[in-house]
C-alpha atoms as an extended CHARMM CRD file, in Angstrom:
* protein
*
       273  EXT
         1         1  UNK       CA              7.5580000000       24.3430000000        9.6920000000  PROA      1               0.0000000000
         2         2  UNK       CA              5.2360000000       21.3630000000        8.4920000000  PROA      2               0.0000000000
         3         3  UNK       CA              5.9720000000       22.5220000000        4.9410000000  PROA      3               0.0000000000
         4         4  UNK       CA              9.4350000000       22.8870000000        5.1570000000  PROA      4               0.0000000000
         5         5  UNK       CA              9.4280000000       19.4740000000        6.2700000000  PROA      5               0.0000000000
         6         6  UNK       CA              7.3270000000       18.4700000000        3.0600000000  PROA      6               0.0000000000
         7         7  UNK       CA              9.9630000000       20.2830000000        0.8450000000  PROA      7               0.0000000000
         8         8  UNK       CA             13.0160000000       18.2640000000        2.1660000000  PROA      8               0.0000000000
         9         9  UNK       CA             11.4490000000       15.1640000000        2.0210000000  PROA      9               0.0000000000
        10        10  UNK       CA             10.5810000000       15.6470000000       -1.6880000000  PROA      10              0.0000000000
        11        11  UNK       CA             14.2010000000       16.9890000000       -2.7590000000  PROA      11              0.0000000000
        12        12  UNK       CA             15.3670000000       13.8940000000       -0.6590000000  PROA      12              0.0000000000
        13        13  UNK       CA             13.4140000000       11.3870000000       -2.1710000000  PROA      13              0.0000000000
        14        14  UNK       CA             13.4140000000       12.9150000000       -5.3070000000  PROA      14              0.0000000000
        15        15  UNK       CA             17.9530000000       11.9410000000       -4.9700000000  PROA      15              0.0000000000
        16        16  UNK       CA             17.3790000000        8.4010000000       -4.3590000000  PROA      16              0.0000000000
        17        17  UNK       CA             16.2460000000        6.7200000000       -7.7400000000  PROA      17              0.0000000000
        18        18  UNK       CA             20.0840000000        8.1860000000       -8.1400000000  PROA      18              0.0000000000
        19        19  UNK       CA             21.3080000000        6.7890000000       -5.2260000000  PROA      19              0.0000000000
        20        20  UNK       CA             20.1570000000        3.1430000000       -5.5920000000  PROA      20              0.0000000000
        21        21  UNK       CA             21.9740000000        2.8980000000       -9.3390000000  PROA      21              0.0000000000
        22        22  UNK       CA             24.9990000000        4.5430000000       -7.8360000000  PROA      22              0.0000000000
        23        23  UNK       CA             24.9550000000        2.2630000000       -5.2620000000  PROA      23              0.0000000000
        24        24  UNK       CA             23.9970000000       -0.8600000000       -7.6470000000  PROA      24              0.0000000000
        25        25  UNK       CA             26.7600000000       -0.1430000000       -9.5530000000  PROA      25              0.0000000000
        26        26  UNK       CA             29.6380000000       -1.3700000000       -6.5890000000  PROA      26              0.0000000000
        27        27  UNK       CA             27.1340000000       -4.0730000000       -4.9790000000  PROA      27              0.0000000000
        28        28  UNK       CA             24.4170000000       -6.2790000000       -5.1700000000  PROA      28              0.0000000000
        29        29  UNK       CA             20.4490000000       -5.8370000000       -4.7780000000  PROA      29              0.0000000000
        30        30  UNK       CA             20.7690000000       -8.3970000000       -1.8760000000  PROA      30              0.0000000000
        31        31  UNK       CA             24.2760000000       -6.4450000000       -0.4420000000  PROA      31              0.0000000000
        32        32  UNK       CA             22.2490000000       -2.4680000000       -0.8330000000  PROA      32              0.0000000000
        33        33  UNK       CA             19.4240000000       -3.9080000000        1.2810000000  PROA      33              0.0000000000
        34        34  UNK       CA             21.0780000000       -5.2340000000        4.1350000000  PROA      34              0.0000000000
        35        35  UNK       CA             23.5330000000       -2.6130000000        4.5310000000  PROA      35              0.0000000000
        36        36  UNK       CA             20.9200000000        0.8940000000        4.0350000000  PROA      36              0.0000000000
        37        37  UNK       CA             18.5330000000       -1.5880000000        6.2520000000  PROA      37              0.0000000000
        38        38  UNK       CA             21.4720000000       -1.6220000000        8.9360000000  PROA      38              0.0000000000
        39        39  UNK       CA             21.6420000000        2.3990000000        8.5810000000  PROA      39              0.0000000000
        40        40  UNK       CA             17.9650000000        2.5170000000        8.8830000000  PROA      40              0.0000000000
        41        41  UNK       CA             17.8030000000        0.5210000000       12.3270000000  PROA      41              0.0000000000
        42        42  UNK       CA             20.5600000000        2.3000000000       13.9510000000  PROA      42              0.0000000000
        43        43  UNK       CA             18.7760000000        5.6220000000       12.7800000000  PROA      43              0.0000000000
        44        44  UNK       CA             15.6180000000        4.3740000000       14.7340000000  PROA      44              0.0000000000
        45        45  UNK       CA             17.1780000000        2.5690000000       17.5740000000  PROA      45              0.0000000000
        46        46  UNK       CA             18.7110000000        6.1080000000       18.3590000000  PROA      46              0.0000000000
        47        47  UNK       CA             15.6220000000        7.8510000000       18.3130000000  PROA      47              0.0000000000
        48        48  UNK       CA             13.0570000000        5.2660000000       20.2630000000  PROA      48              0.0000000000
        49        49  UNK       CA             16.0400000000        3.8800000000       22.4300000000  PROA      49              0.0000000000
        50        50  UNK       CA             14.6890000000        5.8080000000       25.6610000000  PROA      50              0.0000000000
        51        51  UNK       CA             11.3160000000        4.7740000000       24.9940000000  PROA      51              0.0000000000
        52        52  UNK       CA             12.4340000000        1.1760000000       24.3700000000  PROA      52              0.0000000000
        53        53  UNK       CA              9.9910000000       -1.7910000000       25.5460000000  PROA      53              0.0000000000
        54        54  UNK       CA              8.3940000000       -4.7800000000       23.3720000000  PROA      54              0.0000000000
        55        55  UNK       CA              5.2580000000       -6.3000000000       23.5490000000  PROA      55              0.0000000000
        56        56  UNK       CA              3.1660000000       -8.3760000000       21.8290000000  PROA      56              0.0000000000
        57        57  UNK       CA              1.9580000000       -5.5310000000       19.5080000000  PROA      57              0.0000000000
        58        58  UNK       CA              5.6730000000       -5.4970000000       18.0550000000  PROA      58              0.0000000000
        59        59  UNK       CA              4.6410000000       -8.7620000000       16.4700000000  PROA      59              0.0000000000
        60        60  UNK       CA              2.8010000000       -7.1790000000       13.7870000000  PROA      60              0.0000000000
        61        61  UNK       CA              6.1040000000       -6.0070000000       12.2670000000  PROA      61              0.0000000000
        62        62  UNK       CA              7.4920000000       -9.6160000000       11.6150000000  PROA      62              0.0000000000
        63        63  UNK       CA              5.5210000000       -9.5180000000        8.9270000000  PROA      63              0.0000000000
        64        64  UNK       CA              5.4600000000       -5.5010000000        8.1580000000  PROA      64              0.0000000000
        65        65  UNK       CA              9.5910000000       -6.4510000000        8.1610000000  PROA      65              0.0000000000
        66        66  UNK       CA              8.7650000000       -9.3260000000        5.2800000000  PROA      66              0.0000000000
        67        67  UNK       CA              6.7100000000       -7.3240000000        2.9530000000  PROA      67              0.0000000000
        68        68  UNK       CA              9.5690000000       -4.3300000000        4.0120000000  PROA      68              0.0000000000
        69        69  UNK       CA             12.5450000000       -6.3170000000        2.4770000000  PROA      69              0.0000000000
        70        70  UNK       CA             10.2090000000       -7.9660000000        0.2250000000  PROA      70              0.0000000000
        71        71  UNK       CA              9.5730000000       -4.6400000000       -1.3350000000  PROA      71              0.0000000000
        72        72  UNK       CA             13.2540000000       -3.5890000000       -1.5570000000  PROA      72              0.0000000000
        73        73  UNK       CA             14.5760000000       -6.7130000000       -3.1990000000  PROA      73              0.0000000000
        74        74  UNK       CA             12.3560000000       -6.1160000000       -6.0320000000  PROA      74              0.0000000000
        75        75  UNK       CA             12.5660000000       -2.1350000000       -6.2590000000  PROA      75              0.0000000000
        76        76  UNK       CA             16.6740000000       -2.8970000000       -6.1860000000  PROA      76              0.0000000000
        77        77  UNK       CA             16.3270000000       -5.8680000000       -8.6430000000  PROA      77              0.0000000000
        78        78  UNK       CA             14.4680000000       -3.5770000000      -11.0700000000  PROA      78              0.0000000000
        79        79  UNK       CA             16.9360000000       -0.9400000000      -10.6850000000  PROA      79              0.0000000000
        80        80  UNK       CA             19.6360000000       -2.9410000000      -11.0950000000  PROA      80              0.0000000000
        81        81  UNK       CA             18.0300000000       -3.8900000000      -14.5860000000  PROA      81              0.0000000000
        82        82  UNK       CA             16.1970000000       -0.9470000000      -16.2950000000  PROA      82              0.0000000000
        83        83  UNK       CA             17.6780000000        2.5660000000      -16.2730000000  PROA      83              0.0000000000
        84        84  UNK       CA             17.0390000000        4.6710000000      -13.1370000000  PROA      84              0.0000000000
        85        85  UNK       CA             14.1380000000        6.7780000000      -15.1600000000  PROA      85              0.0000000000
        86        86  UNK       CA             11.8610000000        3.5380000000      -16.1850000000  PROA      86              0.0000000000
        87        87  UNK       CA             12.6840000000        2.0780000000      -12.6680000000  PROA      87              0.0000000000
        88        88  UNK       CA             10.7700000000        5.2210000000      -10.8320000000  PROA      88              0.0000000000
        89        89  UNK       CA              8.3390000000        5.4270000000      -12.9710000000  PROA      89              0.0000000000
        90        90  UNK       CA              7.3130000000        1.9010000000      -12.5160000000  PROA      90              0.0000000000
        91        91  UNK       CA              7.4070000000        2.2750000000       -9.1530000000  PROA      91              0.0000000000
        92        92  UNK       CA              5.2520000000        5.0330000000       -8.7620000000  PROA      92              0.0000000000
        93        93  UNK       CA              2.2930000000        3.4490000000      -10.4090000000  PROA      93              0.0000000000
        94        94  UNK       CA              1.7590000000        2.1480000000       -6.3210000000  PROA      94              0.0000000000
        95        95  UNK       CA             -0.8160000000        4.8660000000       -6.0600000000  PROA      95              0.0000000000
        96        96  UNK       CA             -2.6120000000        3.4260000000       -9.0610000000  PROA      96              0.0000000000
        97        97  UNK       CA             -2.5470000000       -0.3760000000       -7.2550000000  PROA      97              0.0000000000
        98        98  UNK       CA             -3.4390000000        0.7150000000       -4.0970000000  PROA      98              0.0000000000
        99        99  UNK       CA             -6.7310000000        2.0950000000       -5.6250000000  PROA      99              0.0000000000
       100       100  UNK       CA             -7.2580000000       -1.4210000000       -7.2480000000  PROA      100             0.0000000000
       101       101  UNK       CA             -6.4890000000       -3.4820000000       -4.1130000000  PROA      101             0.0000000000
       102       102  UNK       CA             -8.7090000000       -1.0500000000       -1.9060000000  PROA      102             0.0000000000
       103       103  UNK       CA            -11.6530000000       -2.8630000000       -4.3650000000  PROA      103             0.0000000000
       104       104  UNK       CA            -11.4200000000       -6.6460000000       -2.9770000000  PROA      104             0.0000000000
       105       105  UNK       CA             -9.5890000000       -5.5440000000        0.5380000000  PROA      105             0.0000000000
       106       106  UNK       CA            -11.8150000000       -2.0000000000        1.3090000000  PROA      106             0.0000000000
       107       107  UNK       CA            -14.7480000000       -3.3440000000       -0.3460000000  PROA      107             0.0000000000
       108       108  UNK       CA            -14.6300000000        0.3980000000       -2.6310000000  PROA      108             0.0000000000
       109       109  UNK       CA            -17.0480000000        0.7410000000       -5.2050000000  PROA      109             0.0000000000
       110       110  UNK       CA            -14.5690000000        2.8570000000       -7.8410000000  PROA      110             0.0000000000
       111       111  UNK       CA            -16.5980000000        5.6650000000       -9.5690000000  PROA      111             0.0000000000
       112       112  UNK       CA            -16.3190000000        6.5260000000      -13.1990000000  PROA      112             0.0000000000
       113       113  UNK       CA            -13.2670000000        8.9130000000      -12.7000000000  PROA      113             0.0000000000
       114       114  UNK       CA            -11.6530000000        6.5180000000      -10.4870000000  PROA      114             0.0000000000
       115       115  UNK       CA            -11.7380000000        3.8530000000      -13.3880000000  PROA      115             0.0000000000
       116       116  UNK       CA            -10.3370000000        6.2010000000      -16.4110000000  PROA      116             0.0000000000
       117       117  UNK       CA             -8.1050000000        7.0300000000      -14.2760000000  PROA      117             0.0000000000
       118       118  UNK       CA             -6.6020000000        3.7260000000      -13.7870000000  PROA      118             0.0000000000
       119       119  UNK       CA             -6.9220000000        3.3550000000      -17.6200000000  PROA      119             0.0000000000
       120       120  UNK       CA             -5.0160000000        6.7910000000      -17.9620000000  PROA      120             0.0000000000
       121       121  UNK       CA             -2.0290000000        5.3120000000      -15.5000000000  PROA      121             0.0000000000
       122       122  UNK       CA             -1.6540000000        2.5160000000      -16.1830000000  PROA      122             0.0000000000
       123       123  UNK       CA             -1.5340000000        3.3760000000      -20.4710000000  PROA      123             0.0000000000
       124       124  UNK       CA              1.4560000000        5.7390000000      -19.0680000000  PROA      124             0.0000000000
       125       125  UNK       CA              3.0290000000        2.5710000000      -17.2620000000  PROA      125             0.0000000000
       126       126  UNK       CA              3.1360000000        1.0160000000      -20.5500000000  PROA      126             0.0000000000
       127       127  UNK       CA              4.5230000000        4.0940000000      -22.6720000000  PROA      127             0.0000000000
       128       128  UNK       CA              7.5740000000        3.7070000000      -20.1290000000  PROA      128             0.0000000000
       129       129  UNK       CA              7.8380000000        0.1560000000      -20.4500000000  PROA      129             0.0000000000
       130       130  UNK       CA              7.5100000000        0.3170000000      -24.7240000000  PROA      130             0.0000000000
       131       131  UNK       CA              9.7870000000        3.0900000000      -24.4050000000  PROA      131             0.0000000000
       132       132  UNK       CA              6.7420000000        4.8550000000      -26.6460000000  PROA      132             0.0000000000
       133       133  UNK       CA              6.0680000000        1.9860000000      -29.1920000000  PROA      133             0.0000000000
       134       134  UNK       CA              2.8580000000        0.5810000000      -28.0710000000  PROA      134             0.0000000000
       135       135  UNK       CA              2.0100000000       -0.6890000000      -31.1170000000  PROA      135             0.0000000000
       136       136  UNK       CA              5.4360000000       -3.2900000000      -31.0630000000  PROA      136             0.0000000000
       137       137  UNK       CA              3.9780000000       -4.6490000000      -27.9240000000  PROA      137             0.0000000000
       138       138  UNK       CA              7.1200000000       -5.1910000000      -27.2560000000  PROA      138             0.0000000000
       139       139  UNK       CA              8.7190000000       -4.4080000000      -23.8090000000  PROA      139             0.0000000000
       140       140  UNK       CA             12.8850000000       -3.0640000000      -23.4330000000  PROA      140             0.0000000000
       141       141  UNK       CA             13.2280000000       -5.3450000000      -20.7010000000  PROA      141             0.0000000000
       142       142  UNK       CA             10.4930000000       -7.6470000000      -19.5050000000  PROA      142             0.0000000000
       143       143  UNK       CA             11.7610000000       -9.3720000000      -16.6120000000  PROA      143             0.0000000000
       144       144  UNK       CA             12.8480000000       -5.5000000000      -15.0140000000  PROA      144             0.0000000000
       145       145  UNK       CA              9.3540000000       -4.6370000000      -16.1030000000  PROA      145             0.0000000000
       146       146  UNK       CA              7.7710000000       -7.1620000000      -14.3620000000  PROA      146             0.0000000000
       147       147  UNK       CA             10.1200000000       -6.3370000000      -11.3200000000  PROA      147             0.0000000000
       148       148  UNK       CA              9.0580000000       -2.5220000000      -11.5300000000  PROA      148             0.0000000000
       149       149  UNK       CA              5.1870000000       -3.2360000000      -11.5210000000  PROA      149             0.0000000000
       150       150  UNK       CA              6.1270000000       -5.9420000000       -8.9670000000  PROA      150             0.0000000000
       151       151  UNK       CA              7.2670000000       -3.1100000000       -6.4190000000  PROA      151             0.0000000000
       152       152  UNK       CA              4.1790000000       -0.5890000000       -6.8330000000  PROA      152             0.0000000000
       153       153  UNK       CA              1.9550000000       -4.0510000000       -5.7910000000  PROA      153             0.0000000000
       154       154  UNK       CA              4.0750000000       -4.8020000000       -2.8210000000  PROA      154             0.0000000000
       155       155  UNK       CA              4.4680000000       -1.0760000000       -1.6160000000  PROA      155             0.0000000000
       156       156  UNK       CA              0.2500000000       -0.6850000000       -2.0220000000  PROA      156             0.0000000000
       157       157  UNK       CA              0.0960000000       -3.6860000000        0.0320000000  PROA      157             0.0000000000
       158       158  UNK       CA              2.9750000000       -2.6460000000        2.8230000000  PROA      158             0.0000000000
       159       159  UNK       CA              0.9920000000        0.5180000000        2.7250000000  PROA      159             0.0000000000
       160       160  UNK       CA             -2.5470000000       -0.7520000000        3.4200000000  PROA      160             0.0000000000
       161       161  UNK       CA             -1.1670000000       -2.8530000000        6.3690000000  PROA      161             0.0000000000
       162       162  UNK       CA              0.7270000000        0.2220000000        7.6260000000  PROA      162             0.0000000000
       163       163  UNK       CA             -1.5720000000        2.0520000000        8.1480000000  PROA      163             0.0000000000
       164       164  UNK       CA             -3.5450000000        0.4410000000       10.0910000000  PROA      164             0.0000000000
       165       165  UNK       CA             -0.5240000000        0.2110000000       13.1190000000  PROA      165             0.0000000000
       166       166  UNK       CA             -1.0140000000        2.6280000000       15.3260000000  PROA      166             0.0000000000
       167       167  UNK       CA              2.1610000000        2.7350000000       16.9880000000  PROA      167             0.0000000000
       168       168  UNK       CA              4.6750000000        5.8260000000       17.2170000000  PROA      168             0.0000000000
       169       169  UNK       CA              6.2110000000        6.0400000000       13.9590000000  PROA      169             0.0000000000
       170       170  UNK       CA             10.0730000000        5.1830000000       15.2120000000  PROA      170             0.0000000000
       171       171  UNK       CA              8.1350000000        2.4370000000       17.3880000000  PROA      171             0.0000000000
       172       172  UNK       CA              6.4690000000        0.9980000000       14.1200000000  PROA      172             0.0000000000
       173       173  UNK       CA              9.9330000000        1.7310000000       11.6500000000  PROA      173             0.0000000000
       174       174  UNK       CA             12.2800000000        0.5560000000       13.8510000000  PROA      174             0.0000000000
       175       175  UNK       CA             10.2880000000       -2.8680000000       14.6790000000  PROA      175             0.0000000000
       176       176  UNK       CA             10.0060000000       -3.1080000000       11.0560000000  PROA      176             0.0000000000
       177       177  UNK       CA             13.3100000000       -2.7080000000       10.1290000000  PROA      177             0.0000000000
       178       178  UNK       CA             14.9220000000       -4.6480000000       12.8210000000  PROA      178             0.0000000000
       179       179  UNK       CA             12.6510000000       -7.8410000000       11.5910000000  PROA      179             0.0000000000
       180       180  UNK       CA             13.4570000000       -6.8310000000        7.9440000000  PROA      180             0.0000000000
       181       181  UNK       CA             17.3610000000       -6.7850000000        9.0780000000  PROA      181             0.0000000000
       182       182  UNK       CA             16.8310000000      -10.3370000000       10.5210000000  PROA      182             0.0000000000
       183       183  UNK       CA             15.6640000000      -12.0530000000        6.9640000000  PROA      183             0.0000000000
       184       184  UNK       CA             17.9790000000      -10.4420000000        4.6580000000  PROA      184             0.0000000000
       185       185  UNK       CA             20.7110000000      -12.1130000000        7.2860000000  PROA      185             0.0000000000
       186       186  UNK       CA             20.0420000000      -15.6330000000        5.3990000000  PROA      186             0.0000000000
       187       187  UNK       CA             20.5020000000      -13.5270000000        1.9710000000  PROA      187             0.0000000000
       188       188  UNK       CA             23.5510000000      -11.6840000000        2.7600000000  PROA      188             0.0000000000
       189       189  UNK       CA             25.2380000000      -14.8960000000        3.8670000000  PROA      189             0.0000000000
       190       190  UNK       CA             24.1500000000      -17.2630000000        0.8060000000  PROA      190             0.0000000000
       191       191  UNK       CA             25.5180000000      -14.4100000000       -1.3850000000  PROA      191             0.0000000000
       192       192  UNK       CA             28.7950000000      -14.3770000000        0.4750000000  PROA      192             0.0000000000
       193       193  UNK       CA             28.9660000000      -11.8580000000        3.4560000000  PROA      193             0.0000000000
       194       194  UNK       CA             31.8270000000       -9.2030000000        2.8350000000  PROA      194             0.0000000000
       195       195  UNK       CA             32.0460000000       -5.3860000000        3.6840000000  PROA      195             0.0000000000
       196       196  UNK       CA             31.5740000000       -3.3760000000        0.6030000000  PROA      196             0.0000000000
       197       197  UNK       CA             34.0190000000       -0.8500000000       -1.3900000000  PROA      197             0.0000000000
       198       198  UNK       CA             34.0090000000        2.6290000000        0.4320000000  PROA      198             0.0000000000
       199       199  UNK       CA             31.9520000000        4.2780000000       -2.0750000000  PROA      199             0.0000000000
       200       200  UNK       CA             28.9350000000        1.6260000000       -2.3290000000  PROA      200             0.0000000000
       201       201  UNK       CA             28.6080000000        1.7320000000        1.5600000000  PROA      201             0.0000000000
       202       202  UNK       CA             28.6230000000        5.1400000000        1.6850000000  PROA      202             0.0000000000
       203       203  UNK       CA             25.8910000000        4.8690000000       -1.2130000000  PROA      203             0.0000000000
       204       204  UNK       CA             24.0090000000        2.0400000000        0.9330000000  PROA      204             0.0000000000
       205       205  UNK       CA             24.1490000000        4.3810000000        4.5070000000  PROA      205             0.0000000000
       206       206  UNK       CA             22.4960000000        7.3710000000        1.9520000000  PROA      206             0.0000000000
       207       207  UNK       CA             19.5610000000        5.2320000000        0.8370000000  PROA      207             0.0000000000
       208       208  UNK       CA             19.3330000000        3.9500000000        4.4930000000  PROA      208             0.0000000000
       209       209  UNK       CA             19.2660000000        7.5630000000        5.8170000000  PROA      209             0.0000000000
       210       210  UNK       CA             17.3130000000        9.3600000000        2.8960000000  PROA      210             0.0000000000
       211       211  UNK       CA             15.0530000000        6.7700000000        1.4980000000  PROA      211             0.0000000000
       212       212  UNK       CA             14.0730000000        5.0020000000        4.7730000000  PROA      212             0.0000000000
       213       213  UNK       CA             14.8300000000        7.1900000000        7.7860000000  PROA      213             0.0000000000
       214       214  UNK       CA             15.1890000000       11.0680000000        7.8970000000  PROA      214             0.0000000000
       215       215  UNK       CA             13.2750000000       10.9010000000        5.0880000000  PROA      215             0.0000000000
       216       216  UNK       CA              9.8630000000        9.1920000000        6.3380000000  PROA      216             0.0000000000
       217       217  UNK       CA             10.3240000000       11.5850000000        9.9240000000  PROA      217             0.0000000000
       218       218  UNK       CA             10.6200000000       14.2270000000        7.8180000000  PROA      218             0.0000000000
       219       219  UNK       CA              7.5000000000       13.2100000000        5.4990000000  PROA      219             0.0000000000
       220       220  UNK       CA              5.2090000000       12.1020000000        8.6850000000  PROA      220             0.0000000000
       221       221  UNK       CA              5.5680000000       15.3720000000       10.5960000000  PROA      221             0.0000000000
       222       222  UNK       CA              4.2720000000       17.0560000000        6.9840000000  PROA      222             0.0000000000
       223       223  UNK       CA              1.2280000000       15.1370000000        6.8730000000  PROA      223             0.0000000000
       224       224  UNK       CA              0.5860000000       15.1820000000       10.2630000000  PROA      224             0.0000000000
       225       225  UNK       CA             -0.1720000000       19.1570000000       10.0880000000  PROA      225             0.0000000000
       226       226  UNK       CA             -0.6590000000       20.1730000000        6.6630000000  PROA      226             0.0000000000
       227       227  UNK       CA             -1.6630000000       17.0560000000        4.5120000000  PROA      227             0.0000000000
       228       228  UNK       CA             -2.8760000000       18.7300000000        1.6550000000  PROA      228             0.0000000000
       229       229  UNK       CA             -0.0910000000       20.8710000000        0.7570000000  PROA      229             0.0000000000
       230       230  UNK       CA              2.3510000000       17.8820000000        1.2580000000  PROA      230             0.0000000000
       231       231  UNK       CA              0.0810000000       15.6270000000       -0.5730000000  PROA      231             0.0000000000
       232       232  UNK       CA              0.1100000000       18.0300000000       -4.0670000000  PROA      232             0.0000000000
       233       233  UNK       CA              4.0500000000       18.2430000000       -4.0830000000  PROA      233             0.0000000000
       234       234  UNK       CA              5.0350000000       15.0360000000       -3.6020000000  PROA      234             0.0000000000
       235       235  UNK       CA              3.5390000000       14.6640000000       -6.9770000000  PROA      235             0.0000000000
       236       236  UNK       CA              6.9730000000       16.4960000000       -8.1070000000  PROA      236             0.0000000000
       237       237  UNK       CA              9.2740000000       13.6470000000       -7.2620000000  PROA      237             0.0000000000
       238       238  UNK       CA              8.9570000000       11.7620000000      -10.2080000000  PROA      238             0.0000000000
       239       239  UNK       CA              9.4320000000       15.0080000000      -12.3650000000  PROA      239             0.0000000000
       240       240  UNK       CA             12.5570000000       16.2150000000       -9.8110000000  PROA      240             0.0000000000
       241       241  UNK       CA             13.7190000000       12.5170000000      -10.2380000000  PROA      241             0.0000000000
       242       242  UNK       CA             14.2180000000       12.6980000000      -14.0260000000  PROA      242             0.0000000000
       243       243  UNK       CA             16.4860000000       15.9200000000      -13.1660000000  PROA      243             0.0000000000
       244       244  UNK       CA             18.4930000000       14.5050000000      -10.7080000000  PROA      244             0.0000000000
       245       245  UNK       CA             18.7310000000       11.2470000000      -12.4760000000  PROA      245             0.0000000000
       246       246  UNK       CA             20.2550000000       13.0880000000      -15.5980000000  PROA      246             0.0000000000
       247       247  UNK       CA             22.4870000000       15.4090000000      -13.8740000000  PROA      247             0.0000000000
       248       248  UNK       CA             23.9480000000       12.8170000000      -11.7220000000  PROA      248             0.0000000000
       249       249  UNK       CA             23.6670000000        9.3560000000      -13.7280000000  PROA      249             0.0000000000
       250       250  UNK       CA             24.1890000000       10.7290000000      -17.1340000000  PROA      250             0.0000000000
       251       251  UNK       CA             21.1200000000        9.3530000000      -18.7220000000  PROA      251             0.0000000000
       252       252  UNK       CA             19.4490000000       10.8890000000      -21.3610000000  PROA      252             0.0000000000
       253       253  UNK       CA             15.3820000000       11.5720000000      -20.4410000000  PROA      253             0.0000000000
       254       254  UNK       CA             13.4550000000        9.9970000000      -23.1210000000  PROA      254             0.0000000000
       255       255  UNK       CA             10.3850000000       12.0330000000      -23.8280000000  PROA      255             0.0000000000
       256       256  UNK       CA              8.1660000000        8.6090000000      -23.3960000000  PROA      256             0.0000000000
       257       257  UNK       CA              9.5040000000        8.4310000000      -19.7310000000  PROA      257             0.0000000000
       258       258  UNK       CA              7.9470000000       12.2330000000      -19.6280000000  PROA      258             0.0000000000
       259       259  UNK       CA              4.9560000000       11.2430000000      -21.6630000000  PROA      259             0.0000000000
       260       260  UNK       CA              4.4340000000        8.0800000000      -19.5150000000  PROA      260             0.0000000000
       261       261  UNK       CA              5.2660000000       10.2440000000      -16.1570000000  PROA      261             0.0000000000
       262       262  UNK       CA              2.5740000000       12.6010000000      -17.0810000000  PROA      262             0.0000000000
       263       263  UNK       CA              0.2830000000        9.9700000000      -18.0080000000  PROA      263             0.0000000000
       264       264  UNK       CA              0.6030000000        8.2590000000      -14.4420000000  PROA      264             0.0000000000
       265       265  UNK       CA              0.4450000000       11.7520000000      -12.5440000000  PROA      265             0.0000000000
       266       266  UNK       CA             -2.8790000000       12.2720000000      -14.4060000000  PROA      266             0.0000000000
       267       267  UNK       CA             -3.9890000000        8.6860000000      -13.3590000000  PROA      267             0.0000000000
       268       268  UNK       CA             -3.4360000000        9.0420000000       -9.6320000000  PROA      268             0.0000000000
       269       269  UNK       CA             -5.3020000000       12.5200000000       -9.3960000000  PROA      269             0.0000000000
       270       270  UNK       CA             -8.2910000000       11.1200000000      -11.6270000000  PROA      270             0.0000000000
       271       271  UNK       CA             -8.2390000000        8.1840000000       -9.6060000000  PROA      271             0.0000000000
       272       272  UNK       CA             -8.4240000000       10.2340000000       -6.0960000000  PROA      272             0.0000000000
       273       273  UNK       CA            -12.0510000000       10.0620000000       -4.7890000000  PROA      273             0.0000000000
């Protein structure tokens, strides 16, 4: 069962690079976040309502919550910026930065593999943002760029204080996202507060569902029983991505998104110690 559970949640998450420029295309960054963030709770709240209590442990997600909505107002931003394929592949350079933080924060002495392999990912991060000219130096879009990279450091660093809570994971998620829900309040009403067209809220409740919720279950129970085989095919979501991402958007693939896919892919498994 624990691998069946690994398969959905990589043809799920392999949908939503899809999803969120669907979705950006009838609402704001700002507008996606609060309403899949909504979706998310009530997804949560339904699961740990029976075993519902607070204490002072629950604290620790005001400012899991932060670096939550933190994260998604930049991944969303870069979306709504670069195409959906440079977007993704920005994004998952996180493994790549979570090696580097573990350095200062884990005190981790990187080996010689660990090192290349940063060098290796992080040349593929740049063939995606060149588009394949590295010698123009010259980036498509630099501020989406920026915004891209921006989300890999913020995941690494929601994922480094994750996993150090040891609560149930709908305790932890739904904590999380009910704090996250509470700051992107202030956000949704400086942008103006309205209920979104029919087809963008049914695009926001998706990404809630199948980017945050079922999604993570789904991907927890996995690891819990079979890490290893869960851990080598959730290196197909970037690849799955790209297909889902042309059948559905319409984009063409450029071969440097491949190239620069690969290059990242390569990265990350050098870069495992």
């Amino acid at each position: 069962m624990s691998r069946k559970h690994a398969i959905g949640a990589v043809l799920l998450w392999s949908t939503v690079a899809s999803a969120f420029k669907l979705s950006l295309r009838h609402m704001s960054p700002i507008q996606l976040l609060f309403w899949a963030f909504l979706t998310s709770l009530v997804l949560y709240g339904v699961l740990y309502f029976r075993e519902f209590r607070f204490s002072r442990e629950n604290l620790r997600s005001a400012y899991l919550g932060f670096v939550l909505l933190l994260y998604y107002l930049i991944l969303f931003s870069a979306y709504n910026r670069l195409q959906a394929q440079e977007a993704q592949a920005l994004n998952y350079t996180w493994p790549l930065v979570l090696v580097v933080l573990s350095i200062p924060l884990l005190g981790r002495r990187p080996k010689a593999g660990a090192v290349f392999g940063l060098f290796i990912g992080f040349l593929g991060a740049l063939v995606v943002a060149t588009r394949g000219d590295l010698l123009s130096i010259g980036l498509s879009n630099p501020t989406g760029d920026a915004l891209g990279l921006g989300s890999a450091i913020v995941w690494a660093v929601y994922w480094l204080l994750n996993v150090r809570d040891g609560r149930r994971l709908e305790e932890k998620m739904f904590w999380n996202f009910a704090f996250a829900l509470l700051y992107s309040l202030p956000l949704m009403l400086l942008a103006g507060f309205s209920l979104p067209p029919l087809e963008a809220l049914a695009g926001a409740v998706y990404v809630g569902l199948f980017e945050m919720g079922v999604t993570y279950i789904l991907w927890y129970r996995a690891v819990e029983t079979d890490v290893a085989f869960a851990s080598n095919l959730a290196y197909l979501v970037p690849f799955l991505s790209l297909l889902f991402i042309s059948l559905i958007l319409g984009e063409r693939v450029e071969t440097a998104t491949v190239l620069g896919l690969v290059l990242i892919v390569a990265g990350i498994l050098l870069g495992r110690e």
